[in-house]
C-alpha atoms as a printed R data frame, in Angstrom:
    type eleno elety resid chain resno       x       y       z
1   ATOM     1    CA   UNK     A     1 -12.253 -17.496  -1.563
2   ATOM     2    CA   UNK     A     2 -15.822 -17.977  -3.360
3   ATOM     3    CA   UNK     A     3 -16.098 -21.061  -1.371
4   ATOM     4    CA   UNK     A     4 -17.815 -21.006   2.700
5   ATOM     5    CA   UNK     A     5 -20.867 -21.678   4.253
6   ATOM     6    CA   UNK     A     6 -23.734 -24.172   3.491
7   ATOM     7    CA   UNK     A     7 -24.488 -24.724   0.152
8   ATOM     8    CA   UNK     A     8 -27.804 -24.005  -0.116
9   ATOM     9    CA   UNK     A     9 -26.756 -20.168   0.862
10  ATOM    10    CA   UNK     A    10 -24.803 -19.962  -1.875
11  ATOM    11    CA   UNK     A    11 -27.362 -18.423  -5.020
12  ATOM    12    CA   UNK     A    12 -25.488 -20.738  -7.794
13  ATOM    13    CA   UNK     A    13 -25.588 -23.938  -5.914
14  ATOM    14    CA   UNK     A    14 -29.055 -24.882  -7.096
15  ATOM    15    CA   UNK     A    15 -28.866 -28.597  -6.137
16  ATOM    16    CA   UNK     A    16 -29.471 -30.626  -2.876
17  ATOM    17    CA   UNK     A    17 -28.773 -33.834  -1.115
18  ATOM    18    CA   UNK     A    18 -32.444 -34.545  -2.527
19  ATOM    19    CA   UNK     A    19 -30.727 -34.693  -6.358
20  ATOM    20    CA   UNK     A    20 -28.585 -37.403  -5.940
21  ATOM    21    CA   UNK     A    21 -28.824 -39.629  -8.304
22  ATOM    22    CA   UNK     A    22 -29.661 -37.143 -11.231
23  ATOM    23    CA   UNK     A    23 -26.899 -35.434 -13.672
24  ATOM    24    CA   UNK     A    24 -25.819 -32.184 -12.866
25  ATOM    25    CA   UNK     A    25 -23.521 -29.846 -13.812
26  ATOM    26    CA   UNK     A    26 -21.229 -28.852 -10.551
27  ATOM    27    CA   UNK     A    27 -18.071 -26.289 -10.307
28  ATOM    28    CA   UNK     A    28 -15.801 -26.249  -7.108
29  ATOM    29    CA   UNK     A    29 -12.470 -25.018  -6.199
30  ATOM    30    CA   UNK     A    30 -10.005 -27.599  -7.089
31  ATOM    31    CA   UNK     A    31  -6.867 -25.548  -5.524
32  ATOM    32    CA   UNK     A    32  -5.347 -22.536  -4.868
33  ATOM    33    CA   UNK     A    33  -2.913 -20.889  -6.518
34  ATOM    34    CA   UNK     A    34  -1.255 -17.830  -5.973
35  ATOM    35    CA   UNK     A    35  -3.434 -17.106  -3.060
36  ATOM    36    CA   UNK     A    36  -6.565 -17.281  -5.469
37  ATOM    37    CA   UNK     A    37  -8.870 -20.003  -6.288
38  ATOM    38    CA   UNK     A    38  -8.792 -22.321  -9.520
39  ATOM    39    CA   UNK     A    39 -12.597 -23.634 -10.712
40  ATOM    40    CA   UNK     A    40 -12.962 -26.655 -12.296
41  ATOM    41    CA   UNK     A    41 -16.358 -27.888 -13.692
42  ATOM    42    CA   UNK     A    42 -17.365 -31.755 -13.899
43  ATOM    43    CA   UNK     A    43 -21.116 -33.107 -15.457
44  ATOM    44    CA   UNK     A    44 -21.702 -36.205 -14.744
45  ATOM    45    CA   UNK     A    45 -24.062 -38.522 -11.977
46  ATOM    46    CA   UNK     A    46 -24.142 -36.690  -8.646
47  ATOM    47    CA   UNK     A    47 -24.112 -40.442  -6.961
48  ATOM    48    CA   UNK     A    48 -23.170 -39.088  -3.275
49  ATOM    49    CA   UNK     A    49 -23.719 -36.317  -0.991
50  ATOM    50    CA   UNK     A    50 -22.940 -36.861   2.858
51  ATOM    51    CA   UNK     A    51 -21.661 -35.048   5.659
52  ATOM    52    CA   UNK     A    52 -17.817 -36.335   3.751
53  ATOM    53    CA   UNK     A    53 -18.982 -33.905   0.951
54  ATOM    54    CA   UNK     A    54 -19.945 -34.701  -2.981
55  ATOM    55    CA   UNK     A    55 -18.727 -37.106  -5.559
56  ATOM    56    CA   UNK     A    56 -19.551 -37.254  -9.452
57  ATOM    57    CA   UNK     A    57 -19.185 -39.676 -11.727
58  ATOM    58    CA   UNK     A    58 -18.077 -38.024 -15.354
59  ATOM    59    CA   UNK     A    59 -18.672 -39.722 -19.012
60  ATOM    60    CA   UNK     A    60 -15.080 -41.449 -18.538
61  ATOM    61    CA   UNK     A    61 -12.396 -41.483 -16.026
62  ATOM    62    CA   UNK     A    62 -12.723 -41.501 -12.049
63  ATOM    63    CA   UNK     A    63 -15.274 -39.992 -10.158
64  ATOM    64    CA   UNK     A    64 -14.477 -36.476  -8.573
65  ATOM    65    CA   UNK     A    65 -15.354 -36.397  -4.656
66  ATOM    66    CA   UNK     A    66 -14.439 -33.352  -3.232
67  ATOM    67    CA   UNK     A    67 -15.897 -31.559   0.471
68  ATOM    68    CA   UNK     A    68 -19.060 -29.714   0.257
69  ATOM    69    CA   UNK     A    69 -17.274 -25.997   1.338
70  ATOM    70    CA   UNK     A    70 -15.712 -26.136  -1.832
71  ATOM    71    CA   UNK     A    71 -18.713 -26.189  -3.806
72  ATOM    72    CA   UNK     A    72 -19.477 -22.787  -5.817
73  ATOM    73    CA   UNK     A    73 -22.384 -23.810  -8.286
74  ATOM    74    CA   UNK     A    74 -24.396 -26.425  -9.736
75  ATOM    75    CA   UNK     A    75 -27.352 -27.446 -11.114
76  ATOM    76    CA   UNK     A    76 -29.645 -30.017 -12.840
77  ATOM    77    CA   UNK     A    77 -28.812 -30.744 -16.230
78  ATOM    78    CA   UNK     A    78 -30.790 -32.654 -19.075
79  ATOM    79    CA   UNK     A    79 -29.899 -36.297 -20.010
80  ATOM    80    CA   UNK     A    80 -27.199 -36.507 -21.902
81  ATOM    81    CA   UNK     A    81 -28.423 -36.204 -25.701
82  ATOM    82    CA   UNK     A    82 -27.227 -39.663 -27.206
83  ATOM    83    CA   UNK     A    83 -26.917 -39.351 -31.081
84  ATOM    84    CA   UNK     A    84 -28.154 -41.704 -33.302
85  ATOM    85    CA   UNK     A    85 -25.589 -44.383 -34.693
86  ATOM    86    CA   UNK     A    86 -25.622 -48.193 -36.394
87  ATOM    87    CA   UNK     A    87 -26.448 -50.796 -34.490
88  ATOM    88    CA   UNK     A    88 -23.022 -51.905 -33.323
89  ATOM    89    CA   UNK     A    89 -21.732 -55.060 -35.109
90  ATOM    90    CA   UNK     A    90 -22.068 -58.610 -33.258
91  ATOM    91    CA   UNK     A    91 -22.828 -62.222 -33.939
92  ATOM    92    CA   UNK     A    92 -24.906 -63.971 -31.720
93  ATOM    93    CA   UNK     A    93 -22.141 -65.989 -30.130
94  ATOM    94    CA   UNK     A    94 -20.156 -62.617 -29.352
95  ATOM    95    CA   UNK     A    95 -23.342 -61.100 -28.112
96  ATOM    96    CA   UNK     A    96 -23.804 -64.082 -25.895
97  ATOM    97    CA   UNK     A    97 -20.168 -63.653 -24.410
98  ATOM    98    CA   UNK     A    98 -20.968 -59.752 -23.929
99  ATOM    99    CA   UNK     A    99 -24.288 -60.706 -21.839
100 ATOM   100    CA   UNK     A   100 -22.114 -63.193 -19.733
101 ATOM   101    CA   UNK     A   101 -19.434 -60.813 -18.981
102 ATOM   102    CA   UNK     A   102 -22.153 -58.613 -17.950
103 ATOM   103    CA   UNK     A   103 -24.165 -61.031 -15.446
104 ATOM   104    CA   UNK     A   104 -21.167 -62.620 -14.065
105 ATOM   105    CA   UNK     A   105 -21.580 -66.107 -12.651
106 ATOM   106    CA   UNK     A   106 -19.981 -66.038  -8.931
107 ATOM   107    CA   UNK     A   107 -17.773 -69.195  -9.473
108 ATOM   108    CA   UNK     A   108 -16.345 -69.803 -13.100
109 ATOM   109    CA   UNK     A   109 -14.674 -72.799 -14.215
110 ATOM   110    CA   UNK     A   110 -13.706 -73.395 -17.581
111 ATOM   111    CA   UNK     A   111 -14.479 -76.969 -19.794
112 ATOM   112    CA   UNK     A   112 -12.168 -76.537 -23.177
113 ATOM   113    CA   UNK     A   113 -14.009 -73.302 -24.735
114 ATOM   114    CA   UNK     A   114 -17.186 -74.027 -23.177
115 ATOM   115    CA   UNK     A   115 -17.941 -72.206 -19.703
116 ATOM   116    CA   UNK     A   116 -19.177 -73.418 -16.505
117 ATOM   117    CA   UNK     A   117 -20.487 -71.306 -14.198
118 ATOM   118    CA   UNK     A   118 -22.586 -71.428 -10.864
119 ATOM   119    CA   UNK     A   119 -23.796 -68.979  -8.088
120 ATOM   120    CA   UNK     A   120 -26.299 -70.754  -6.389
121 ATOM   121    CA   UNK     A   121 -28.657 -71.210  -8.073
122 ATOM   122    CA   UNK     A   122 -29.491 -67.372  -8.853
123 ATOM   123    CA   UNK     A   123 -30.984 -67.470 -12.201
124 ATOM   124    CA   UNK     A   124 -29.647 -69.816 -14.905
125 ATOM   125    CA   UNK     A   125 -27.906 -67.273 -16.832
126 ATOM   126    CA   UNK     A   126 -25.421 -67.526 -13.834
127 ATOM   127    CA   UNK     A   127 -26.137 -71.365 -13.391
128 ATOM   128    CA   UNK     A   128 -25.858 -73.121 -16.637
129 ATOM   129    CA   UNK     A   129 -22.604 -74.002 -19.228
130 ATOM   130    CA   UNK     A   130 -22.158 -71.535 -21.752
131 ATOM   131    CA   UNK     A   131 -21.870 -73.584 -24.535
132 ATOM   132    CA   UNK     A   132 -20.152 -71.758 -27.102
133 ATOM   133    CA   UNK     A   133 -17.458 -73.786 -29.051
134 ATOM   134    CA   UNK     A   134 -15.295 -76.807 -28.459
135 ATOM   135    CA   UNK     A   135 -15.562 -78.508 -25.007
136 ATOM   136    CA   UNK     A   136 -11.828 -80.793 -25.283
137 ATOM   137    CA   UNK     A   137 -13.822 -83.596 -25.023
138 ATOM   138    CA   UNK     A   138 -16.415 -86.082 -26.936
139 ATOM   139    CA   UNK     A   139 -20.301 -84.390 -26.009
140 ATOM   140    CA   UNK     A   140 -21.178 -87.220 -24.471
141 ATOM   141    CA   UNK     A   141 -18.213 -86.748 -22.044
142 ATOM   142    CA   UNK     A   142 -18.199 -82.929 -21.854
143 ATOM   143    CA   UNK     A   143 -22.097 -83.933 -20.849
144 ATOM   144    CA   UNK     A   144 -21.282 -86.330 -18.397
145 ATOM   145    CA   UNK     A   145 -18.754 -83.911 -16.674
146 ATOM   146    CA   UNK     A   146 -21.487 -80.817 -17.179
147 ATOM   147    CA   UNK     A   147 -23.786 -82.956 -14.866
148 ATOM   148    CA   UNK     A   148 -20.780 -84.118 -12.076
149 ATOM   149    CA   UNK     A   149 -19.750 -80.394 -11.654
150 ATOM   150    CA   UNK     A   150 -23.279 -79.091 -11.112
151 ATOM   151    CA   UNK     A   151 -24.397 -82.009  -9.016
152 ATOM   152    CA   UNK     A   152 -21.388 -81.384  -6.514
153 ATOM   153    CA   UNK     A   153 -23.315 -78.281  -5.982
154 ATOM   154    CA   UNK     A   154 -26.328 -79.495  -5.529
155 ATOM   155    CA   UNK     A   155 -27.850 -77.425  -8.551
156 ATOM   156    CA   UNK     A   156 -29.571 -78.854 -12.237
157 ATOM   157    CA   UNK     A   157 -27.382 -79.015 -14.943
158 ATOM   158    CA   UNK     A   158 -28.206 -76.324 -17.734
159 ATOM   159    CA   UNK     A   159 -26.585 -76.160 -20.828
160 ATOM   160    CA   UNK     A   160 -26.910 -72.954 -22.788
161 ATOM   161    CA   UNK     A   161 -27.490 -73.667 -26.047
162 ATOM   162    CA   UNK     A   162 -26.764 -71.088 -28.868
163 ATOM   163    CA   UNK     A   163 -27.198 -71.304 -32.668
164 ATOM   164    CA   UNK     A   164 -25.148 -70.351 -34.094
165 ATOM   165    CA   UNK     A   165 -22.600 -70.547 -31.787
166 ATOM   166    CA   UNK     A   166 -22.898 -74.256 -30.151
167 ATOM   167    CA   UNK     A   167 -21.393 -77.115 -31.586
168 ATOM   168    CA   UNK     A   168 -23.468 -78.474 -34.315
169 ATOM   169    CA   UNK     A   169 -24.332 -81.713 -32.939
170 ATOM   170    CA   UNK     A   170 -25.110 -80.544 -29.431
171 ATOM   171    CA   UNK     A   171 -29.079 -80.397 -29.855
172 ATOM   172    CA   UNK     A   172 -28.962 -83.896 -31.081
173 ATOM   173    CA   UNK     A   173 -27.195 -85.696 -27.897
174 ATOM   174    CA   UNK     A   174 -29.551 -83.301 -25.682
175 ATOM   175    CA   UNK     A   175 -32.434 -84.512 -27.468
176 ATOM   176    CA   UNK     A   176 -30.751 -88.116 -27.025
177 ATOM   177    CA   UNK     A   177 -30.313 -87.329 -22.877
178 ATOM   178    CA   UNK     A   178 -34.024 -86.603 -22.843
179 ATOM   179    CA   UNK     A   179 -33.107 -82.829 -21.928
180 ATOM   180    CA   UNK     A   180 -35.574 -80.170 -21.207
181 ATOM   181    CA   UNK     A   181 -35.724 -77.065 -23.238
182 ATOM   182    CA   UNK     A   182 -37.042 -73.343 -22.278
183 ATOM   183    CA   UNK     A   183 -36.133 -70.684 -25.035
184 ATOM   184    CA   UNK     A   184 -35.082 -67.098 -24.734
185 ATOM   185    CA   UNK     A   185 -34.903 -63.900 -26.727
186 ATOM   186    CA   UNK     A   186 -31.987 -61.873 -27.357
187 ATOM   187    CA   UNK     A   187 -33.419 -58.354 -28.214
188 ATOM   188    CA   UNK     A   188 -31.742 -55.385 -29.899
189 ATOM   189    CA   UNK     A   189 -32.102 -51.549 -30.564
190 ATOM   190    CA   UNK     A   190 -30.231 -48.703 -31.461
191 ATOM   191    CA   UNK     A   191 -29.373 -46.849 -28.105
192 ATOM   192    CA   UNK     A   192 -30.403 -43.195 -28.940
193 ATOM   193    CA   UNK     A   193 -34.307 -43.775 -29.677
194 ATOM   194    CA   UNK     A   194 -34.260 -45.485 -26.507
195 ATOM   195    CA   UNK     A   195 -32.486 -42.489 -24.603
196 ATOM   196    CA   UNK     A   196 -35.267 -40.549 -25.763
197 ATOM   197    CA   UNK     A   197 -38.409 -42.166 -24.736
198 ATOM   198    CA   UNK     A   198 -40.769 -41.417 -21.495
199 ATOM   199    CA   UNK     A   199 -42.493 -39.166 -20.594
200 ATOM   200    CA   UNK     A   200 -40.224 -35.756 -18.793
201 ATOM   201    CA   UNK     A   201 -41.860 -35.676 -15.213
202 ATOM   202    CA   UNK     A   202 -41.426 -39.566 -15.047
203 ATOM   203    CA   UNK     A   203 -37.765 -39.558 -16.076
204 ATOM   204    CA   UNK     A   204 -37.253 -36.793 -13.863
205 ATOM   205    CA   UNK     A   205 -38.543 -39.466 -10.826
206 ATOM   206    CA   UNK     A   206 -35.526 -41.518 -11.785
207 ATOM   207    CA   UNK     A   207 -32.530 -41.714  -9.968
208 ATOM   208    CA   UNK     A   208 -28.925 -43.763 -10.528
209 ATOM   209    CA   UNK     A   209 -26.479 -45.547  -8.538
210 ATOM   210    CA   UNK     A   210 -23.766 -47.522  -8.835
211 ATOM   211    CA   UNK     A   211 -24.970 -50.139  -6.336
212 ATOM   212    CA   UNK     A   212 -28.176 -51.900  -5.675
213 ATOM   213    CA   UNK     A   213 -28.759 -50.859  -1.968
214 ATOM   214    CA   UNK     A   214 -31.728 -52.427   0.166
215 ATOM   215    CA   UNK     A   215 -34.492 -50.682  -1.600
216 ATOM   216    CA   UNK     A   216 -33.626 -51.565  -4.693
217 ATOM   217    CA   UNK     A   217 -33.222 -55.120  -3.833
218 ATOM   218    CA   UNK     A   218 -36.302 -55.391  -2.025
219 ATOM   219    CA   UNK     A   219 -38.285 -54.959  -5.309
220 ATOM   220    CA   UNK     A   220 -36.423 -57.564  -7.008
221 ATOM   221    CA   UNK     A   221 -38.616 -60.330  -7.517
222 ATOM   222    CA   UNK     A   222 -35.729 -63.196  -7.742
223 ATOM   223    CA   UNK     A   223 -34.248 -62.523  -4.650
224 ATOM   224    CA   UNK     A   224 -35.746 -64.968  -1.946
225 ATOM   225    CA   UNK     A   225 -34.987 -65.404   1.499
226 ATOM   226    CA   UNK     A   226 -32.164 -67.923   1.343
227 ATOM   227    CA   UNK     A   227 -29.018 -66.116   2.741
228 ATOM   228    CA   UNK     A   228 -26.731 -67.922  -0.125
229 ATOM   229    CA   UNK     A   229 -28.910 -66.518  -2.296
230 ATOM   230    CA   UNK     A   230 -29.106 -63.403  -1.460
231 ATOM   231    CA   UNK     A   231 -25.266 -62.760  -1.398
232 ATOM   232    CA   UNK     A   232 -25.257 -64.288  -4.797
233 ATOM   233    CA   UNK     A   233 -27.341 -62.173  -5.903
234 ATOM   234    CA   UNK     A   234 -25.836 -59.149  -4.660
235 ATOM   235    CA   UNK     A   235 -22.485 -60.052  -6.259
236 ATOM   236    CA   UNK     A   236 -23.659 -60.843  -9.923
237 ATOM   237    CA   UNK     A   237 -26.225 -57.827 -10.167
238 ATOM   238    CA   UNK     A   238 -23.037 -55.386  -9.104
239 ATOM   239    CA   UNK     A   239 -20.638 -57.563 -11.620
240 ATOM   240    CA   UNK     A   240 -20.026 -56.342 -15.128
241 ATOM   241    CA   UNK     A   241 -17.700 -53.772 -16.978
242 ATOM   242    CA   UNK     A   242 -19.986 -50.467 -15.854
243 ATOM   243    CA   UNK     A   243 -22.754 -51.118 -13.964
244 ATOM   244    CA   UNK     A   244 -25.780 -48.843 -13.284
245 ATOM   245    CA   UNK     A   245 -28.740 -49.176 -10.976
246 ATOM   246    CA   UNK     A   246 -31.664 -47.459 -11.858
247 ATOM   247    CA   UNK     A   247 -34.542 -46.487  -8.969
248 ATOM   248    CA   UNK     A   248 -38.219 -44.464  -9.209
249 ATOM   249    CA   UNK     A   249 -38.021 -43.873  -5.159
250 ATOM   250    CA   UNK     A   250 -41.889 -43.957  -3.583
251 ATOM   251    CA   UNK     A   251 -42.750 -42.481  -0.636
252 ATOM   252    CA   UNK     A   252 -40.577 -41.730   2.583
253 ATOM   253    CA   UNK     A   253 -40.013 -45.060   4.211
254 ATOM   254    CA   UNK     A   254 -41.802 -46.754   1.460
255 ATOM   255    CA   UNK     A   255 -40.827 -49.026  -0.724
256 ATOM   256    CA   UNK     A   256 -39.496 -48.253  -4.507
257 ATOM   257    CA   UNK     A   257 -42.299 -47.567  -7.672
258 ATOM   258    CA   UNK     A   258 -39.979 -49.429 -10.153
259 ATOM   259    CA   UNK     A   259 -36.413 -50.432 -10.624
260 ATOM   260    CA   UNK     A   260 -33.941 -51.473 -13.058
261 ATOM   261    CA   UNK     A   261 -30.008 -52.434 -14.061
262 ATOM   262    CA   UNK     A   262 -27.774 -51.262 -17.160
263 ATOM   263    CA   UNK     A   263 -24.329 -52.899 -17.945
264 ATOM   264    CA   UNK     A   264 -22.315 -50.957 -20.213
265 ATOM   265    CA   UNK     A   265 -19.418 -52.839 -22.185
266 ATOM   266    CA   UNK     A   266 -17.654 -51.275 -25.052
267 ATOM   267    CA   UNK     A   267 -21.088 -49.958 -27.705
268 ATOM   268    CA   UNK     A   268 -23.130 -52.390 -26.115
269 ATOM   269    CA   UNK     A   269 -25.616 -51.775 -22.939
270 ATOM   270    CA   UNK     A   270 -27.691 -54.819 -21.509
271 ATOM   271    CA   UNK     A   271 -30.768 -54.427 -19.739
272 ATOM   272    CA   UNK     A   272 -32.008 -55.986 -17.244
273 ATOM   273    CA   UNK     A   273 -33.825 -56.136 -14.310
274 ATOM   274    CA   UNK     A   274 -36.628 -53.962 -15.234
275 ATOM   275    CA   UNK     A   275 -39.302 -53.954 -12.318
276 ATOM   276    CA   UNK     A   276 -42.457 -51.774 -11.419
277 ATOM   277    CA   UNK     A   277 -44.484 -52.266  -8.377
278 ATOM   278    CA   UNK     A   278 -47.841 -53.468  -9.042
279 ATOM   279    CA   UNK     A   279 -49.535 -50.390  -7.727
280 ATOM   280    CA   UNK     A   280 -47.670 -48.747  -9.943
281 ATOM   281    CA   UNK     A   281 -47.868 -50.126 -13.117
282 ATOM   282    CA   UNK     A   282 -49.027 -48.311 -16.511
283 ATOM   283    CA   UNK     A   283 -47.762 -45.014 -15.333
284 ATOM   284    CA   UNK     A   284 -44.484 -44.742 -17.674
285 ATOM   285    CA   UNK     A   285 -42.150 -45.956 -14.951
286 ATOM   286    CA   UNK     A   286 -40.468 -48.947 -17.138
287 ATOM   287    CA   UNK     A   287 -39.718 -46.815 -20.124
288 ATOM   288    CA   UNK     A   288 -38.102 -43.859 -17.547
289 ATOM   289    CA   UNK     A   289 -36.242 -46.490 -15.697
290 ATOM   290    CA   UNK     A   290 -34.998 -47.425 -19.392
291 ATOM   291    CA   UNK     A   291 -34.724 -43.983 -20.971
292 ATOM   292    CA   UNK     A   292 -32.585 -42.750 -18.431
293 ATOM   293    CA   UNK     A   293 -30.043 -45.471 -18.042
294 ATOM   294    CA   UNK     A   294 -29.709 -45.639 -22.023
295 ATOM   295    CA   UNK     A   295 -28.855 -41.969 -21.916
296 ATOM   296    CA   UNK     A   296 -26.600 -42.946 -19.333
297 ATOM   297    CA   UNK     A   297 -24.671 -45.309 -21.563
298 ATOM   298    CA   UNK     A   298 -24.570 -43.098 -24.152
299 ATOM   299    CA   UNK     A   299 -22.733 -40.974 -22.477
300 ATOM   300    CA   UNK     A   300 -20.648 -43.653 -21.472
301 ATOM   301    CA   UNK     A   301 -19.959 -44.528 -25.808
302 ATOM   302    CA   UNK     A   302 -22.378 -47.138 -25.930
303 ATOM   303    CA   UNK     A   303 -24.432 -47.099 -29.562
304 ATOM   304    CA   UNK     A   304 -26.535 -50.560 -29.033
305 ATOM   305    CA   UNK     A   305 -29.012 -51.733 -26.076
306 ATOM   306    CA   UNK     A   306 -29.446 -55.623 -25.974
307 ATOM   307    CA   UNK     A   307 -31.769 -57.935 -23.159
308 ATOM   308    CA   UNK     A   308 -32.770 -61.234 -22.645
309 ATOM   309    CA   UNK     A   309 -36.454 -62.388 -22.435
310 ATOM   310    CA   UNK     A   310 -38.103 -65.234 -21.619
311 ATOM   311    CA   UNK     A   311 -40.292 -66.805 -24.567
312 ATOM   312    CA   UNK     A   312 -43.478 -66.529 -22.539
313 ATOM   313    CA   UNK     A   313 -43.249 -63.458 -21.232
314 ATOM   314    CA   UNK     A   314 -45.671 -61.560 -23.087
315 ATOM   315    CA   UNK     A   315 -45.986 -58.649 -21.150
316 ATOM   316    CA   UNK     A   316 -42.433 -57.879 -21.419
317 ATOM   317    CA   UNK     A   317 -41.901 -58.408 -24.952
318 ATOM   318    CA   UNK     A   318 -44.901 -56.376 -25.747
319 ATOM   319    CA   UNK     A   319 -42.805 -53.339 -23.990
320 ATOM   320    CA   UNK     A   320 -39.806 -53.714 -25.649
321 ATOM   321    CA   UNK     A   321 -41.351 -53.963 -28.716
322 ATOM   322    CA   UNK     A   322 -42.820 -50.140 -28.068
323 ATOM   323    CA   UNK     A   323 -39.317 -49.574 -27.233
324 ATOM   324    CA   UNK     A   324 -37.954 -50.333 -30.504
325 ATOM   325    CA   UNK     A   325 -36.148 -53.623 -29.937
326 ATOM   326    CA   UNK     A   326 -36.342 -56.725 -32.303
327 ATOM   327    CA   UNK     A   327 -34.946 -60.099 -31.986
328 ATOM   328    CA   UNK     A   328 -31.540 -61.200 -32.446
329 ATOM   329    CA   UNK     A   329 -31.315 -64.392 -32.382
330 ATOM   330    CA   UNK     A   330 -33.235 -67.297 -29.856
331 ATOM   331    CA   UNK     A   331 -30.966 -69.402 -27.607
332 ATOM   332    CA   UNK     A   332 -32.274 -72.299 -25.173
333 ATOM   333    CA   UNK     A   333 -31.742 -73.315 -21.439
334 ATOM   334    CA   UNK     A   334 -31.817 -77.257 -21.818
335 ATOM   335    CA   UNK     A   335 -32.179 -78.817 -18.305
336 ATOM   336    CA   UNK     A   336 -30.031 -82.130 -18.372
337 ATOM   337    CA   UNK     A   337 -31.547 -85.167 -16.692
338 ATOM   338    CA   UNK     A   338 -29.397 -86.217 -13.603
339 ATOM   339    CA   UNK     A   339 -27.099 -88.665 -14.294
């Protein structure tokens, strides 16, 4: 059998343990027949590589795992080379429901169409009503019960406020509760251009997984140190149709350069969670980070990237403007008073 021995013995097995993370090209012995092997060849994310052998994840279907002896080649292969395509159809209240499916709230609970949803306190994406449609009730009254749910959990009351998309007359009783507004940008761009961007030695620093281990988490500025928190944190990032986790690893025992998080539903991919370390900052890392989790979802069928941005954050949406993306459409956070 082709098969035997370590792999890096082997003159066609031209990847390591130290390429997880990357996309390779990998053929092993899937069974024997007739007393003589049968090959069968898989590209995809190498996302493991222990002492229980190999597993890749393909374009579509399961990932193949398989033990290291039966390994007979492989090697590093270039991003996959997403072609350029129309910016996939969506109003803003269907791109707000795709967002929400990907950055799932950790309790759910719905109020007539509207949503409520609440994982304490971890961003107000995952802490606010989703306002899209008819509550079953009078506002004032779908309101009312907005602030009773949230205050049984001892979180503010957001209301996510879309247009189009909300009910009409919603910013009016808001304005009448005295409610507190903070905008956000929904930003678009056709996946391919973004697939292509950085520079190749920093996209080559990149590497994916399909979880956000310790490292990655550590360089997440909105975790804090509040165990409920943290767990809530940990189960919305890894929620979503097909997740990604994007890492630039720094030195041993150090510390990541940048991170950041791709959710892939349908054509759409949302980014998020896009994070360099200060000492690391202007060096390409973002766009890598970005370029290589685009490509990612291209190869997953997605045509469109979307993300949400804060209004005031100006060093953000001065990057993903060199990225290609425009704005969608504007929704508000409005902070109810207590009742």
């Amino acid at each position: 059998m082709a098969a035997g021995g370590p792999a890096q013995d082997r003159p066609e097995v031209r990847i390591d343990r130290a390429d997880v993370g990357r996309r390779v090209s990998v053929r092993r012995v899937a069974e024997i027949a007739e007393d003589r092997p049968v090959f069968r060849d898989v590209i995809g994310v190498l996302t493991s590589w222990d002492d229980r052998g190999l597993t890749v994840a393909p374009r579509s279907g399961a990932p193949v795992s398989f033990d290291e002896n039966l390994l007979v080649a492989g090697k590093v292969v270039p991003l996959f080379p997403a072609r350029r395509a129309p910016l996939p159809a969506a109003t803003p209240a269907e791109l707000q429901r795709i967002a929400a499916r990907g950055w799932p709230a950790v309790e759910q609970e719905p109020l007539g169409a509207w949503t409520l949803r609440a994982s304490a306190g971890f961003t107000r994406r995952a802490n606010s009503v989703q306002a899209l449609g008819d509550p079953g009730l009078p506002l004032g009254g779908a309101l009312s019960a907005v602030q009773d749910w949230y205050a049984a959990r001892g979180l503010p009351a957001w209301v996510e406020v879309s247009a189009p998309g909300s009910p009409e007359e919603l910013r009016a009783e808001l304005d009448r509760l005295g409610a507190a507004y903070s905008p956000t940008l929904v930003r678009a761009a056709g996946l391919a251009p973004l697939a292509r961007q950085g520079s190749r030695p920093a996209v080559d620093r990149v590497r994916l997984s399909r979880t956000a281990g310790t490292e990655w988490m550590s360089l997440y500025r909105r975790v804090t140190d509040d165990p409920a928190v943290e767990e809530a944190a940990r189960q919305v990032v890894h929620g979503g149709p097909s997740v990604w986790f994007a890492t630039v690893p720094g030195e041993p025992g150090q510390p990541p350069l940048a991170i950041g998080r791709c959710v892939i539903d349908g054509p759409w991919a949302g980014f998020g969670a896009v994070e360099v370390a200060p000492y690391a900052r202007r060096a390409g890392l973002a766009t890598a980070v970005m370029a290589v989790l685009a490509a990612r979802a291209a190869e997953e069928g997605a045509t469109g990237a979307y993300l949400q941005v804060e209004a005031e954050n100006d060093a953000a949406i001065a990057l993903y403007d060199g990225l290609g993306f425009t704005t969608s459409h504007t929704y508000h956070y409005a902070r109810l008073p207590r009742g």
